[in-house]
C-alpha positions in Angstrom: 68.4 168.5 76.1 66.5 165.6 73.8 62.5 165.3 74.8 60.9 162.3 75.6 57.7 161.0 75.4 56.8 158.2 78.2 54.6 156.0 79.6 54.8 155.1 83.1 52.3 152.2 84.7 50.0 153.7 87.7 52.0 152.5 90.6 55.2 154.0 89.0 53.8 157.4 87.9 52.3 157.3 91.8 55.6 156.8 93.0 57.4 159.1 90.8 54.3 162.2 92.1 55.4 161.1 95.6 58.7 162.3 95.4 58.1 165.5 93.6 55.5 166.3 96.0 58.1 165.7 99.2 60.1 168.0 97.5 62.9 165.1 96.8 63.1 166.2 93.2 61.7 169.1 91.3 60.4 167.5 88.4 59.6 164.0 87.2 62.1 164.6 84.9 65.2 165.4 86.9 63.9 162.2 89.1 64.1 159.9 86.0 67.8 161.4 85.1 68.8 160.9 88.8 67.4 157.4 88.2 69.3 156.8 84.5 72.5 158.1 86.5 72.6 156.1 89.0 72.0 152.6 87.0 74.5 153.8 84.7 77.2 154.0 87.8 76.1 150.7 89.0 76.3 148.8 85.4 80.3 150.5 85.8 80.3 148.5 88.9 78.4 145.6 88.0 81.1 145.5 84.6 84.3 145.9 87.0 83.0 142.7 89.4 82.4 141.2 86.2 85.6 141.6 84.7 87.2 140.6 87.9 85.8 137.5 88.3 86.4 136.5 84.7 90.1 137.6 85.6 90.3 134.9 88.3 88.0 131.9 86.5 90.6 132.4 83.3 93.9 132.3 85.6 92.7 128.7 86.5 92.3 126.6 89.5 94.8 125.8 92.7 95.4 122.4 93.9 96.0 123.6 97.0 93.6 122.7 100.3 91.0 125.6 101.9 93.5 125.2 105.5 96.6 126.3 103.0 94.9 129.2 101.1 93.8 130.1 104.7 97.0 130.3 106.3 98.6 131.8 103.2 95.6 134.7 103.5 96.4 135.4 106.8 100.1 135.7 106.6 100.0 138.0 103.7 97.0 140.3 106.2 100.5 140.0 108.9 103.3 141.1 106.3 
């Protein structure tokens, strides 16, 4: 595993001692992983949303009215 050397502000370092100390984590470190983990699964997330809505803004726009998308919506939810 690659070492790192950081620096961490007070409040964060605090923070970081607090959940070590309840026992959350076992180390600083494996609370920093847990930390680079879990903003790497939502950037996957954050990509797919993104994608999607590029997805929709390229297939263009509808000319029809709010009512008809609504009762189009609703009779595709009754199929």
């Amino acid at each position: 595993m690659a070492r790192q050397s950081i620096s961490f502000t007070k409040p964060n370092d605090e923070w970081l001692k607090t959940q070590v100390d309840k026992k959350e984590y076992s180390s600083k470190s494996e609370l920093i992983n847990d930390l680079i983990r879990q903003a790497r699964k939502q950037q996957v997330e954050i990509n797919w949303i993104r994608a999607k809505l590029e997805k929709a803004e390229n297939s263009g726009f509808t000319s029809e009215s709010k009512n008809e998308i609504l009762a189009l919506s609703k009779s595709l939810l009754n199929d």
